[in-house]
mmCIF entry with sequence, helices, sheets and N, C-alpha, C, O atoms, coordinates in Angstrom:
data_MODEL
# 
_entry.id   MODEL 
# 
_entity.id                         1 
_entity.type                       polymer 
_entity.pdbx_number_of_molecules   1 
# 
_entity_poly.entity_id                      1 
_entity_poly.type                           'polypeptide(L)' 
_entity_poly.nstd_linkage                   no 
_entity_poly.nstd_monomer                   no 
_entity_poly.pdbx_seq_one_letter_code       
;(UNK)(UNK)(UNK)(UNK)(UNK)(UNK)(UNK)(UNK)(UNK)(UNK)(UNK)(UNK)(UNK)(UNK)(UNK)(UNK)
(UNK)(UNK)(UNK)(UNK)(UNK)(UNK)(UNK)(UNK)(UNK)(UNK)(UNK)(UNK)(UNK)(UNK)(UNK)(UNK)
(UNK)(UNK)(UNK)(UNK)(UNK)(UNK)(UNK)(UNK)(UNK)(UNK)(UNK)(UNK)(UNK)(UNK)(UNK)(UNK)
(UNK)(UNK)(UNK)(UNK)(UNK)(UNK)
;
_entity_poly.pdbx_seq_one_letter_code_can   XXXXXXXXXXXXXXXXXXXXXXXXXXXXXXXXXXXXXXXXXXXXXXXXXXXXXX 
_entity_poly.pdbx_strand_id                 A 
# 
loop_
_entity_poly_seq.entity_id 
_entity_poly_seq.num 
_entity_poly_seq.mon_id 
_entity_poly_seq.hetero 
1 1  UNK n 
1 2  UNK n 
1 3  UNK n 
1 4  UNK n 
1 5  UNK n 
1 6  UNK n 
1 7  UNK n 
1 8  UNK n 
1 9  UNK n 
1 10 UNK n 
1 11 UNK n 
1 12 UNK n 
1 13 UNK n 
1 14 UNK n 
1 15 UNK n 
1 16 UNK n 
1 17 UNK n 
1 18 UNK n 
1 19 UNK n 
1 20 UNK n 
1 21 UNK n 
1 22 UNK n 
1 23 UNK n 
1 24 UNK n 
1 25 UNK n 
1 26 UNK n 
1 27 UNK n 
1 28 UNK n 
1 29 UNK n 
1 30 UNK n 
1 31 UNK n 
1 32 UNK n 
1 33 UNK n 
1 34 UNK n 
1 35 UNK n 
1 36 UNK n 
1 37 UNK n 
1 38 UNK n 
1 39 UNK n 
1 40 UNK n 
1 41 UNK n 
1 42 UNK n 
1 43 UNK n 
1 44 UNK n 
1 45 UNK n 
1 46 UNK n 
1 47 UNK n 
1 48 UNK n 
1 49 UNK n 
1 50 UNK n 
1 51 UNK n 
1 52 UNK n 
1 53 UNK n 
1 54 UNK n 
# 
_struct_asym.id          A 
_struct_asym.entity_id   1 
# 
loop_
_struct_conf.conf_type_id 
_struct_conf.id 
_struct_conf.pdbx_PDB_helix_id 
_struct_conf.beg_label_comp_id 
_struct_conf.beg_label_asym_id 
_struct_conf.beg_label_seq_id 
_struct_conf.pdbx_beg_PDB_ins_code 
_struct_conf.end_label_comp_id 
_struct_conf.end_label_asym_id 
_struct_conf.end_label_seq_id 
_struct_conf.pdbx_end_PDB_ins_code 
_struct_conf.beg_auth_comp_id 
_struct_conf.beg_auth_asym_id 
_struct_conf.beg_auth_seq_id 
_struct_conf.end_auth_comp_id 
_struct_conf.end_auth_asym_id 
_struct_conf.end_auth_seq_id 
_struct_conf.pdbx_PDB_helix_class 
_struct_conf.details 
_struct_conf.pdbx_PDB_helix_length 
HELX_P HELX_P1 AA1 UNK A 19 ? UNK A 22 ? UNK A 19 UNK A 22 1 ? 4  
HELX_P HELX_P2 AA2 UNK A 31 ? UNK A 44 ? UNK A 31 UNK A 44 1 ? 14 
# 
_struct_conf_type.id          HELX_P 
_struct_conf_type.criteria    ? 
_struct_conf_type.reference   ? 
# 
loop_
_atom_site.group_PDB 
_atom_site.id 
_atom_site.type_symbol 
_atom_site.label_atom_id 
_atom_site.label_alt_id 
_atom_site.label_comp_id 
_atom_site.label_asym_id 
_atom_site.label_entity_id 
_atom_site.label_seq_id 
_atom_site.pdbx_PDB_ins_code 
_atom_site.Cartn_x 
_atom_site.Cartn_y 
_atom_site.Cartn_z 
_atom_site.occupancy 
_atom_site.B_iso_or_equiv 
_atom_site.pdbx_formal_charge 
_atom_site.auth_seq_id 
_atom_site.auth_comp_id 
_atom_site.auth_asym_id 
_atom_site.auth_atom_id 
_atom_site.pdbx_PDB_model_num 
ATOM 1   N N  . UNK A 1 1  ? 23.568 -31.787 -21.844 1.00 0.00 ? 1  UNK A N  1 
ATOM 2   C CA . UNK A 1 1  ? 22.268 -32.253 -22.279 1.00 0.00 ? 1  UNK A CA 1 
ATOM 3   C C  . UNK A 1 1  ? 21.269 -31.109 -22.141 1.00 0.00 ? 1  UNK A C  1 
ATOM 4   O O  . UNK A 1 1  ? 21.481 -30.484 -21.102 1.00 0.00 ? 1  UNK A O  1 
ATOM 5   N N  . UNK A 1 2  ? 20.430 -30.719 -22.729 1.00 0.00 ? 2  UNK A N  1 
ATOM 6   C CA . UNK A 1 2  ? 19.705 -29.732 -23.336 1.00 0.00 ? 2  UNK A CA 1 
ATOM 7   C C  . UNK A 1 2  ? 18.479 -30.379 -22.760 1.00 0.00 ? 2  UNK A C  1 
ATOM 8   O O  . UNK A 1 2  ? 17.901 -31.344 -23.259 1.00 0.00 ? 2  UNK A O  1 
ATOM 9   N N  . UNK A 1 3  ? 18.091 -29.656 -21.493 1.00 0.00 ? 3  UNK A N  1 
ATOM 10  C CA . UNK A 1 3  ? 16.508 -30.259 -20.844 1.00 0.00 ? 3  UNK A CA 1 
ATOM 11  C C  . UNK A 1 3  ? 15.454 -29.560 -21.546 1.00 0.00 ? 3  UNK A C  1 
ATOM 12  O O  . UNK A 1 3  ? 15.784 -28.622 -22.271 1.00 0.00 ? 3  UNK A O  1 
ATOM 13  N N  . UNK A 1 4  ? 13.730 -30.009 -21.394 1.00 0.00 ? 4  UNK A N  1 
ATOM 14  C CA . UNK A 1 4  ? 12.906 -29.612 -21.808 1.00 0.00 ? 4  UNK A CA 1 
ATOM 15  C C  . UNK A 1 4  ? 12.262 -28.281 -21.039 1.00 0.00 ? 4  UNK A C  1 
ATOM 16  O O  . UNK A 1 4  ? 12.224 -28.275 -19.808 1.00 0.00 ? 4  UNK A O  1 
ATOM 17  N N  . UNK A 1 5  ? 11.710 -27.051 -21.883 1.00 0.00 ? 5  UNK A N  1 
ATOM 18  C CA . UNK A 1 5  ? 11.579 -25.783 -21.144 1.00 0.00 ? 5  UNK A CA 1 
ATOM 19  C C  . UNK A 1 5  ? 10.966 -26.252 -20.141 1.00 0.00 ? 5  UNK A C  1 
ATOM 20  O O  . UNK A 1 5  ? 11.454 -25.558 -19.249 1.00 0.00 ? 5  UNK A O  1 
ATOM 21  N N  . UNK A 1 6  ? 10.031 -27.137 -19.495 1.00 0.00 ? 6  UNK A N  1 
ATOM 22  C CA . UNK A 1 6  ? 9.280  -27.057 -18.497 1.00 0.00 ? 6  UNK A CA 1 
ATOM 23  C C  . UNK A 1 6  ? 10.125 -28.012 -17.238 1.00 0.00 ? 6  UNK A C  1 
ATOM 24  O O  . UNK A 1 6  ? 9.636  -28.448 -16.196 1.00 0.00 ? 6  UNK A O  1 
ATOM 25  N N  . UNK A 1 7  ? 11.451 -28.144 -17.711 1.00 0.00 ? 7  UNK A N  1 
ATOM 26  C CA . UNK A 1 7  ? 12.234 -28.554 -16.753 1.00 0.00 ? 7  UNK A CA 1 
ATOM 27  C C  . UNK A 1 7  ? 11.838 -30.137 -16.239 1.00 0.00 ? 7  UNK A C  1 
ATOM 28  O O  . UNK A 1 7  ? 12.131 -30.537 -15.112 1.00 0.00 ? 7  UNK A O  1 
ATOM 29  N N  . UNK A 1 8  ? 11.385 -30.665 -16.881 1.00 0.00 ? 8  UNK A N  1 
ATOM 30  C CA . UNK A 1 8  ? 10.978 -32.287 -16.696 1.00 0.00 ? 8  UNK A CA 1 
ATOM 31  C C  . UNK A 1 8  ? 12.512 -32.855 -17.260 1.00 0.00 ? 8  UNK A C  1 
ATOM 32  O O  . UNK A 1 8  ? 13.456 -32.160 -17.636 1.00 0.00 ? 8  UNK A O  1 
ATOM 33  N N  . UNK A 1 9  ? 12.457 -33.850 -17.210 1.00 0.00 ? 9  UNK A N  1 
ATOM 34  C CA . UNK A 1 9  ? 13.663 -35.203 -17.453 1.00 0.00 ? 9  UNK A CA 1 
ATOM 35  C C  . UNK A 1 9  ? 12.817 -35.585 -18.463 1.00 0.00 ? 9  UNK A C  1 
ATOM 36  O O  . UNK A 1 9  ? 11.600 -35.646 -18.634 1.00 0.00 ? 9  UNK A O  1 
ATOM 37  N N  . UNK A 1 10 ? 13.960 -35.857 -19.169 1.00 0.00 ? 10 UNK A N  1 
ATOM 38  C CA . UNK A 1 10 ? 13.596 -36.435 -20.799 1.00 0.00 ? 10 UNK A CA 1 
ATOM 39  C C  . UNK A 1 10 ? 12.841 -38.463 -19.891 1.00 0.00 ? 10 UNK A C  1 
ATOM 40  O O  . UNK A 1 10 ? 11.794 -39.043 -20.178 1.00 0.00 ? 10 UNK A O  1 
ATOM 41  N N  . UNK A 1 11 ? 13.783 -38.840 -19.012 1.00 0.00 ? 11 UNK A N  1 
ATOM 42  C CA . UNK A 1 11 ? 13.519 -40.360 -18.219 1.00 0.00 ? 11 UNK A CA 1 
ATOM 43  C C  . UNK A 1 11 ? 14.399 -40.242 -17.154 1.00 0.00 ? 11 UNK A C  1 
ATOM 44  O O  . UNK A 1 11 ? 15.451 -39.648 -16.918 1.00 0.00 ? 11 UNK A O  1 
ATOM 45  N N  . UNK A 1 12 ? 13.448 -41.185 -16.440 1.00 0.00 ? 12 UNK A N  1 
ATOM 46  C CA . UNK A 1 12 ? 13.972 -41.528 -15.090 1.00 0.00 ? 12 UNK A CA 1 
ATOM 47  C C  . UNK A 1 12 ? 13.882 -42.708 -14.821 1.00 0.00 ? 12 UNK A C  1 
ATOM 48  O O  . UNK A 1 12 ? 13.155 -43.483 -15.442 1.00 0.00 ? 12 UNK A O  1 
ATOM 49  N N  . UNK A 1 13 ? 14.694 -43.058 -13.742 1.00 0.00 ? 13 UNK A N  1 
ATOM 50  C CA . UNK A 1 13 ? 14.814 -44.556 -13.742 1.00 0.00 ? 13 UNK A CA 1 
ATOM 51  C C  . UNK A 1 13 ? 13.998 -44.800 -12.449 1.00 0.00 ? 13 UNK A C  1 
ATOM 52  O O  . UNK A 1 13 ? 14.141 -45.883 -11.881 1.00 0.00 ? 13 UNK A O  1 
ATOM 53  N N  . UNK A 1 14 ? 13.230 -43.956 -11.988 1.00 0.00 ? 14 UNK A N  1 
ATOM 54  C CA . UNK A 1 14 ? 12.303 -44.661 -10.711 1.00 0.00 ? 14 UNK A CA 1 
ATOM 55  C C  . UNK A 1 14 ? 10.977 -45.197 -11.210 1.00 0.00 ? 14 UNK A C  1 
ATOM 56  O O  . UNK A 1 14 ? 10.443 -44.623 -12.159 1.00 0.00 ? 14 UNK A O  1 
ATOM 57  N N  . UNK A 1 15 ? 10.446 -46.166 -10.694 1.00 0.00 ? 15 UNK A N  1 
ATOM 58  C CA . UNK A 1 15 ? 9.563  -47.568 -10.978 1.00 0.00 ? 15 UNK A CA 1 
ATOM 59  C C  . UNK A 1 15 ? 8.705  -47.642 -9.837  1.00 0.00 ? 15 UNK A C  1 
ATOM 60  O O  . UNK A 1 15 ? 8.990  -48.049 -8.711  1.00 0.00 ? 15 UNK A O  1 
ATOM 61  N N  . UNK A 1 16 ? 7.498  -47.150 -10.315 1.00 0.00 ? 16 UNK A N  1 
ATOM 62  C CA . UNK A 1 16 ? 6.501  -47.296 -9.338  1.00 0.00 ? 16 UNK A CA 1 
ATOM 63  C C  . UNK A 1 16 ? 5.509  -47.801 -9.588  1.00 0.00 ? 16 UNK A C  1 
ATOM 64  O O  . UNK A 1 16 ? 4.363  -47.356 -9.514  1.00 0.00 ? 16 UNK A O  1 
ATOM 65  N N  . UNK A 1 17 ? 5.985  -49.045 -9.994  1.00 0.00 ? 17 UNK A N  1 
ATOM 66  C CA . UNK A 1 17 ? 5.239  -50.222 -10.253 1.00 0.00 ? 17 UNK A CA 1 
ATOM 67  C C  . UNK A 1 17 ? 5.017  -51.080 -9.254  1.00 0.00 ? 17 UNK A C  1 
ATOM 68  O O  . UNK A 1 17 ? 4.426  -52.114 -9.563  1.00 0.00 ? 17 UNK A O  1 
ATOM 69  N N  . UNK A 1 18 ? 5.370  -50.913 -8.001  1.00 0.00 ? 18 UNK A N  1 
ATOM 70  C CA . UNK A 1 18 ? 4.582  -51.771 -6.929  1.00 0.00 ? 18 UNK A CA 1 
ATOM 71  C C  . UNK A 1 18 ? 4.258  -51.287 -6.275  1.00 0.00 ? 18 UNK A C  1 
ATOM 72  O O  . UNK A 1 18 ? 3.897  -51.973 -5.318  1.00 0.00 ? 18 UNK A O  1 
ATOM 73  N N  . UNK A 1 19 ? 4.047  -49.624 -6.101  1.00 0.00 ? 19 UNK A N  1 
ATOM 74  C CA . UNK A 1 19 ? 3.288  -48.987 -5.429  1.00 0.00 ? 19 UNK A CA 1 
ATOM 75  C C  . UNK A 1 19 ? 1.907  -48.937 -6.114  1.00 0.00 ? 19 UNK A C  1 
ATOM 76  O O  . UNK A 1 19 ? 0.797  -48.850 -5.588  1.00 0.00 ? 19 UNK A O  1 
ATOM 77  N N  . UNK A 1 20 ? 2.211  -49.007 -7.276  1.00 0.00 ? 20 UNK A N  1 
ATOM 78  C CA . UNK A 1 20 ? 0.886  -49.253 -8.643  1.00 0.00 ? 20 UNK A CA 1 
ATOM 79  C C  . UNK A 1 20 ? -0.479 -50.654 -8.199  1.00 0.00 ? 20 UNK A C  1 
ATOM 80  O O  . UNK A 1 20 ? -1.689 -50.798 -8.029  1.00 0.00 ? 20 UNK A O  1 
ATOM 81  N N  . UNK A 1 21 ? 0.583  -51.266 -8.199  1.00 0.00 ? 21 UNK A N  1 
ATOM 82  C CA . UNK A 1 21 ? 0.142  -52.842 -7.845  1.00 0.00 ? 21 UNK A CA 1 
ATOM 83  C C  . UNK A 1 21 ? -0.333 -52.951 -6.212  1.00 0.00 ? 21 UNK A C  1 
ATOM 84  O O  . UNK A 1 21 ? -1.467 -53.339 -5.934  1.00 0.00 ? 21 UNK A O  1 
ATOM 85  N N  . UNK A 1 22 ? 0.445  -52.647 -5.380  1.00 0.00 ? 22 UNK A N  1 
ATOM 86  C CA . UNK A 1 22 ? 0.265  -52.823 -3.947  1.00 0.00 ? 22 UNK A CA 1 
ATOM 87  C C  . UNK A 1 22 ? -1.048 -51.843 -3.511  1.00 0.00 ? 22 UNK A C  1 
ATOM 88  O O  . UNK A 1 22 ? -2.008 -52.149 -2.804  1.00 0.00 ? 22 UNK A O  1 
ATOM 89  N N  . UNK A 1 23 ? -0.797 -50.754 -4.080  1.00 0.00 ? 23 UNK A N  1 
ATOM 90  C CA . UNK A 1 23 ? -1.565 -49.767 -3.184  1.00 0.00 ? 23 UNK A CA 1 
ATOM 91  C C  . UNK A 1 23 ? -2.580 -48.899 -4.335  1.00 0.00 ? 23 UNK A C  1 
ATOM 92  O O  . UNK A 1 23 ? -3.268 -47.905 -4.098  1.00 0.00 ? 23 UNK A O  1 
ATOM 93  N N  . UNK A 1 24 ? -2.423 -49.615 -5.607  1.00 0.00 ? 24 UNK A N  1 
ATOM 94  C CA . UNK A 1 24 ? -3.578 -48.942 -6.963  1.00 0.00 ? 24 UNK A CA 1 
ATOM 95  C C  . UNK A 1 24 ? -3.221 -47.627 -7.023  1.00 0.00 ? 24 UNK A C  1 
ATOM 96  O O  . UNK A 1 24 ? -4.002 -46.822 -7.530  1.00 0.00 ? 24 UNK A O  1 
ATOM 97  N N  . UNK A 1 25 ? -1.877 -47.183 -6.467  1.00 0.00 ? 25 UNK A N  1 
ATOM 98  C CA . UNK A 1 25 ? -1.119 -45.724 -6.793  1.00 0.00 ? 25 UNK A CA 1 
ATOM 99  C C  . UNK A 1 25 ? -1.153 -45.173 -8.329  1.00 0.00 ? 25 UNK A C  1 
ATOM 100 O O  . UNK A 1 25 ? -0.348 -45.743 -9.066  1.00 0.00 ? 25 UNK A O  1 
ATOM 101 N N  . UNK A 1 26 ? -1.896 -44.228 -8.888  1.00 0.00 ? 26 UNK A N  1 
ATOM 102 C CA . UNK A 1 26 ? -1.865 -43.859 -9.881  1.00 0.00 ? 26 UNK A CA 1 
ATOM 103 C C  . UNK A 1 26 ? -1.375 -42.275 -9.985  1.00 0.00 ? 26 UNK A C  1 
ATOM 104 O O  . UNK A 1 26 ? -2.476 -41.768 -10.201 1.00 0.00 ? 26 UNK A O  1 
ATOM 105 N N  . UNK A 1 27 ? -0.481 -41.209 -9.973  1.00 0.00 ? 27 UNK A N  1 
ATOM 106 C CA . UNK A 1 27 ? -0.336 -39.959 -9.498  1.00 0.00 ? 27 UNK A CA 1 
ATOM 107 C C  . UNK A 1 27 ? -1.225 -39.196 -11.050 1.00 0.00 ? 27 UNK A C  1 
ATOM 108 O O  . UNK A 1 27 ? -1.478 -39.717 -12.136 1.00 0.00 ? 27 UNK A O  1 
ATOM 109 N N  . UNK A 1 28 ? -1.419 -38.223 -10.686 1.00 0.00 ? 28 UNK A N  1 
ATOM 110 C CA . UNK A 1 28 ? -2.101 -37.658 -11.430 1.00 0.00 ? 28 UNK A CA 1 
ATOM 111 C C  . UNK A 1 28 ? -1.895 -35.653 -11.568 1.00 0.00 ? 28 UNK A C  1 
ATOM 112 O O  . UNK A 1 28 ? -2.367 -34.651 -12.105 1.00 0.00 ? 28 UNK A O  1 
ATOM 113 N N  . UNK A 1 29 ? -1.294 -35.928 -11.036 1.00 0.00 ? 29 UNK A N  1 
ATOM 114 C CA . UNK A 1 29 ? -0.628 -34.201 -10.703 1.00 0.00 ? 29 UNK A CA 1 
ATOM 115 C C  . UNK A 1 29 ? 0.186  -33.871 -11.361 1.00 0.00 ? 29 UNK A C  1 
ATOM 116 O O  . UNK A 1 29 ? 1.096  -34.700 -11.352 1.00 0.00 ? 29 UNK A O  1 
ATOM 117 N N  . UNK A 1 30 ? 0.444  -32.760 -12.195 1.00 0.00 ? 30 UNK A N  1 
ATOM 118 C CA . UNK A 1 30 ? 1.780  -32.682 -13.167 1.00 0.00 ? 30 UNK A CA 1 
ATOM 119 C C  . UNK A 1 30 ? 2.547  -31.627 -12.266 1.00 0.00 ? 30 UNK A C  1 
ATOM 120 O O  . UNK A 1 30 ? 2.007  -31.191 -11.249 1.00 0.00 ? 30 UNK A O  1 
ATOM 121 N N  . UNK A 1 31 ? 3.813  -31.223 -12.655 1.00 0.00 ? 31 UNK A N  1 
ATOM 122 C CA . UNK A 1 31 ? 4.930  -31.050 -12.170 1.00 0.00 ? 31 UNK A CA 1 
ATOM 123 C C  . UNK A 1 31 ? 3.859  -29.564 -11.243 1.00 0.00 ? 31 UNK A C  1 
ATOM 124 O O  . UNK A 1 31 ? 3.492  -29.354 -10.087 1.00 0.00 ? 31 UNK A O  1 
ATOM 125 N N  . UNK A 1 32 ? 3.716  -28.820 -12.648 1.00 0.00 ? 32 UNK A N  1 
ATOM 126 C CA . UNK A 1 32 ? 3.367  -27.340 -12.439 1.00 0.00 ? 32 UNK A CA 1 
ATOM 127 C C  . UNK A 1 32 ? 2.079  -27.157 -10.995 1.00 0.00 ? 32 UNK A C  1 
ATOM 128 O O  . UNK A 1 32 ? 2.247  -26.533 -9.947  1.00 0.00 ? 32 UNK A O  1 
ATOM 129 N N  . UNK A 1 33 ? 1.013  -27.832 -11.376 1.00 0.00 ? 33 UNK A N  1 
ATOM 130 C CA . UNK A 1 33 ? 0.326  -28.078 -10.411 1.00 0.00 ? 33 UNK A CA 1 
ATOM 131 C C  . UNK A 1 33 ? 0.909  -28.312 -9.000  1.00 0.00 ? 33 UNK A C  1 
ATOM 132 O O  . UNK A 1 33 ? 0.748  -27.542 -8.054  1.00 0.00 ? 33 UNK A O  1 
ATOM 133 N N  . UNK A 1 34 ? 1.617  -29.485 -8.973  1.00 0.00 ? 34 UNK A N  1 
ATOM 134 C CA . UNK A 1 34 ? 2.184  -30.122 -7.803  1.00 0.00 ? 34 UNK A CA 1 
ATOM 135 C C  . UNK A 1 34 ? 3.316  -28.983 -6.909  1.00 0.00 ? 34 UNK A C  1 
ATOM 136 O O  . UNK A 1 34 ? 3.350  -29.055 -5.680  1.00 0.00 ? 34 UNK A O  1 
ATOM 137 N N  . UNK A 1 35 ? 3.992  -28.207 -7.476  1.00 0.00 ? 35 UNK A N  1 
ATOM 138 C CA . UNK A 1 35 ? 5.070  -27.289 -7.484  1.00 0.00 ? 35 UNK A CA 1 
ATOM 139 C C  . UNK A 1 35 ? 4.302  -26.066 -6.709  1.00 0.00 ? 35 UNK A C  1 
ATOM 140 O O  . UNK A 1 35 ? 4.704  -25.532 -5.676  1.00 0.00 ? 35 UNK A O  1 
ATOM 141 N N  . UNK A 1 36 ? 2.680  -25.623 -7.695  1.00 0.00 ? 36 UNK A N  1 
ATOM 142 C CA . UNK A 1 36 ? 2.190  -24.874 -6.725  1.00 0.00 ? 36 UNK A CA 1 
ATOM 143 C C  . UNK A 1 36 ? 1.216  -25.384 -4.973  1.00 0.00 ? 36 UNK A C  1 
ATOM 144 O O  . UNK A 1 36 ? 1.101  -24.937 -3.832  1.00 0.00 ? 36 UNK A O  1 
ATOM 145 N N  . UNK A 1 37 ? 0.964  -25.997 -5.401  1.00 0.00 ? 37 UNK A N  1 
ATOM 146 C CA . UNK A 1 37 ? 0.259  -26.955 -4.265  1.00 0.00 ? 37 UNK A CA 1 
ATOM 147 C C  . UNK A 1 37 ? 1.093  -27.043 -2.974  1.00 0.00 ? 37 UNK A C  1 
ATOM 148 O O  . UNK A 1 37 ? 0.688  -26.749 -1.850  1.00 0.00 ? 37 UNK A O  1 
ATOM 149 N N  . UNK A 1 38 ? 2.773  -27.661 -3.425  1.00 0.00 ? 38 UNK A N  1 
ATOM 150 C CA . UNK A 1 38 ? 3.392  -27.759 -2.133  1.00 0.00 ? 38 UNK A CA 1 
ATOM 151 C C  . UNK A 1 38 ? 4.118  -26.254 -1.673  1.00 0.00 ? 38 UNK A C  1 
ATOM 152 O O  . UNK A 1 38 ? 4.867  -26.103 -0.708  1.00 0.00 ? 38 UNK A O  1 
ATOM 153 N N  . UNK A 1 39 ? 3.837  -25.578 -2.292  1.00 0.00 ? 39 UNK A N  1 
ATOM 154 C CA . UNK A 1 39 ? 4.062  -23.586 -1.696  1.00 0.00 ? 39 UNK A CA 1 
ATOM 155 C C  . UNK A 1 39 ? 3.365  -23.401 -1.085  1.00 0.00 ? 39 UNK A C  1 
ATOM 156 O O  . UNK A 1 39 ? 3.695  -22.749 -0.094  1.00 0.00 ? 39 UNK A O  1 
ATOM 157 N N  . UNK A 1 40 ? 1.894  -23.829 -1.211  1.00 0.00 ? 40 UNK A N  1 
ATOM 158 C CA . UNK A 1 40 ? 0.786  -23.286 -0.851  1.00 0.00 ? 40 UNK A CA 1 
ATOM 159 C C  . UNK A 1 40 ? 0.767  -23.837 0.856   1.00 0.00 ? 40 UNK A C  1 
ATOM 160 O O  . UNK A 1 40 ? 0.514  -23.151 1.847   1.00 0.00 ? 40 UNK A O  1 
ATOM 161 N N  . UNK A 1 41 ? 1.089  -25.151 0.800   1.00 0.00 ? 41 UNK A N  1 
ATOM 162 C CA . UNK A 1 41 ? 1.066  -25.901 2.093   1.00 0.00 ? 41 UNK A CA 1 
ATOM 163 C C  . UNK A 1 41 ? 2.390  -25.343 3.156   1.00 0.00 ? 41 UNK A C  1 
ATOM 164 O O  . UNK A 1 41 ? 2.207  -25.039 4.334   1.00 0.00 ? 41 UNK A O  1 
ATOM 165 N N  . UNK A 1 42 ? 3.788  -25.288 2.420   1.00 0.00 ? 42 UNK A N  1 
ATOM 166 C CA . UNK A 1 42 ? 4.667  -24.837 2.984   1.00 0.00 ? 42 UNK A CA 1 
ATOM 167 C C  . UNK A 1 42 ? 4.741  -23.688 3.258   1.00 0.00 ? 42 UNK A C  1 
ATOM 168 O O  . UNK A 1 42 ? 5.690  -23.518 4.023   1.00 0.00 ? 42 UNK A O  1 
ATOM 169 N N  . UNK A 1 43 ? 3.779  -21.994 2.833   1.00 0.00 ? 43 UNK A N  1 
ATOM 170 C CA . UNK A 1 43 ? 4.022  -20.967 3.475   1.00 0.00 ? 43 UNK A CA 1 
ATOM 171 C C  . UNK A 1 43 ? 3.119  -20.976 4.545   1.00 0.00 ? 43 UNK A C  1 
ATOM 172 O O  . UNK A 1 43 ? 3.381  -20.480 5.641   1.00 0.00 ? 43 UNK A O  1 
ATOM 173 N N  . UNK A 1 44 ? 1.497  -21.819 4.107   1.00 0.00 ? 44 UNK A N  1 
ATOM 174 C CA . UNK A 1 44 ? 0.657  -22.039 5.534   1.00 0.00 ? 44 UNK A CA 1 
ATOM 175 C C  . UNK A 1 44 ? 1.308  -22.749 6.686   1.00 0.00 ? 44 UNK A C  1 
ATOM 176 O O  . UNK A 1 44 ? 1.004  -22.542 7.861   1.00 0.00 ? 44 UNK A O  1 
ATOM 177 N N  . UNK A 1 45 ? 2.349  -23.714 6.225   1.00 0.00 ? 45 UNK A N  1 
ATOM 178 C CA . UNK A 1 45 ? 2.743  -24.513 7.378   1.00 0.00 ? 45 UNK A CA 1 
ATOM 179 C C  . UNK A 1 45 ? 3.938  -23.984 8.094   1.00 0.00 ? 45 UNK A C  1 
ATOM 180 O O  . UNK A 1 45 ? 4.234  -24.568 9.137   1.00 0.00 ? 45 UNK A O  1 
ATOM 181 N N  . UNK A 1 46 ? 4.570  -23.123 7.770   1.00 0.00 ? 46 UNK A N  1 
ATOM 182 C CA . UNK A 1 46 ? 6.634  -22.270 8.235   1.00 0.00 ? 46 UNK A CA 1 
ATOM 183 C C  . UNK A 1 46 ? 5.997  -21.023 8.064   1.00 0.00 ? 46 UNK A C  1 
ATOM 184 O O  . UNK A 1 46 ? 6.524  -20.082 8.658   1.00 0.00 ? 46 UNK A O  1 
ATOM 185 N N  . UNK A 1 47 ? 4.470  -20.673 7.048   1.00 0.00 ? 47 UNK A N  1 
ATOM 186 C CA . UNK A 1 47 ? 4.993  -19.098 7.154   1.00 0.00 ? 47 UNK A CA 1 
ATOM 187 C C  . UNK A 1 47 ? 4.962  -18.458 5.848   1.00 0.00 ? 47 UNK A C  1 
ATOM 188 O O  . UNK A 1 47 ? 4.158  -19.102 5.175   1.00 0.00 ? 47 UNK A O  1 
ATOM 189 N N  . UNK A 1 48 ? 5.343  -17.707 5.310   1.00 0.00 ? 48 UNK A N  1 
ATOM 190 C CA . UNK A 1 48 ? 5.462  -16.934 3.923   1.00 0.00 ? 48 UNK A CA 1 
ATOM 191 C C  . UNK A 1 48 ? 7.022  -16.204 4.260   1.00 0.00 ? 48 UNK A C  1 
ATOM 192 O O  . UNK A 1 48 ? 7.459  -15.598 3.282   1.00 0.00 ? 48 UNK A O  1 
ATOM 193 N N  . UNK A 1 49 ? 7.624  -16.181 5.084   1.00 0.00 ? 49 UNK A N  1 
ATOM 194 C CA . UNK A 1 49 ? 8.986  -15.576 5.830   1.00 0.00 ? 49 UNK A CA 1 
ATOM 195 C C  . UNK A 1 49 ? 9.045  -14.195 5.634   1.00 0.00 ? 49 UNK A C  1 
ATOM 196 O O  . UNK A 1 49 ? 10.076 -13.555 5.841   1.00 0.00 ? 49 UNK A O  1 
ATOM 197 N N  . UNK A 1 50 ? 7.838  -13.622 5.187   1.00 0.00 ? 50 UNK A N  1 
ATOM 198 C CA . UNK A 1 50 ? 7.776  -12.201 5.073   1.00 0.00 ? 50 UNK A CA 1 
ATOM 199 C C  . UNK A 1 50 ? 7.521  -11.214 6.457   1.00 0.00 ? 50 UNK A C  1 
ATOM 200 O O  . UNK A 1 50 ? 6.410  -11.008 6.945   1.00 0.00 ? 50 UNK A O  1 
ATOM 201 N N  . UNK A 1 51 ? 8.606  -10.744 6.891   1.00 0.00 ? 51 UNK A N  1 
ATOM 202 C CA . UNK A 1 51 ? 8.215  -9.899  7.655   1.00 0.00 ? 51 UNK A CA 1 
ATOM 203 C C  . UNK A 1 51 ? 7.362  -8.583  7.745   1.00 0.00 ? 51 UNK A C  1 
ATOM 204 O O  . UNK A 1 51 ? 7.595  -7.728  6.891   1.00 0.00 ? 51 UNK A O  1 
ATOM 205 N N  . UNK A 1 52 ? 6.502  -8.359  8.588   1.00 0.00 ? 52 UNK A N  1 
ATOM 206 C CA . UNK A 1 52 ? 5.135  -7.626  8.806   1.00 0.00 ? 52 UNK A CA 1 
ATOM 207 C C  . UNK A 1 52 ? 6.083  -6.273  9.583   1.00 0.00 ? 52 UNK A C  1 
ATOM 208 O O  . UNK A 1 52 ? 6.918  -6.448  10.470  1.00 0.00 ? 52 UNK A O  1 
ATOM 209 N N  . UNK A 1 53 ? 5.783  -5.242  9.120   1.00 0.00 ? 53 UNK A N  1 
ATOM 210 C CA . UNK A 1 53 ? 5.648  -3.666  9.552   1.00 0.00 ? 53 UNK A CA 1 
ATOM 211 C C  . UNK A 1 53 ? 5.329  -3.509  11.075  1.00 0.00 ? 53 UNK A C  1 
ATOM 212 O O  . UNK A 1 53 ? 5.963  -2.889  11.928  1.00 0.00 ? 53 UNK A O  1 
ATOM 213 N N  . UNK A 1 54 ? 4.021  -4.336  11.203  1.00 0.00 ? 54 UNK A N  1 
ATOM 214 C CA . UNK A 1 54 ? 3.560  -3.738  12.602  1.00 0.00 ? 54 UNK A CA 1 
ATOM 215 C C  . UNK A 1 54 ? 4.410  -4.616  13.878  1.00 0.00 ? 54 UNK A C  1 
ATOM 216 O O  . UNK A 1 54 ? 4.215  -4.329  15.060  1.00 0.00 ? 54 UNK A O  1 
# 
């Protein structure tokens, strides 16, 4: 199967329709955004694993 360049799923079968309902969950973040966002949190939070000279 031949995915789309930006690496999304043509469908998925997860249903977040009662997180919709229960909790007015609406996500609003697309992949690219979201992808950089959680780097950003995970090298502040473990690090960047780059070792320093001095």
């Amino acid at each position: 199967m031949k995915l789309p360049r930006n690496g999304d799923v043509p469908f998925t079968h997860a249903n977040i329709s009662l997180a919709q309902r229960e909790f007015g969950y609406k996500p609003t973040t697309d992949l690219k955004t979201g992808l950089k966002k959680f780097v950003r949190w995970y090298e502040k939070y473990y690090g960047s694993g780059k070792k320093s000279d001095h």
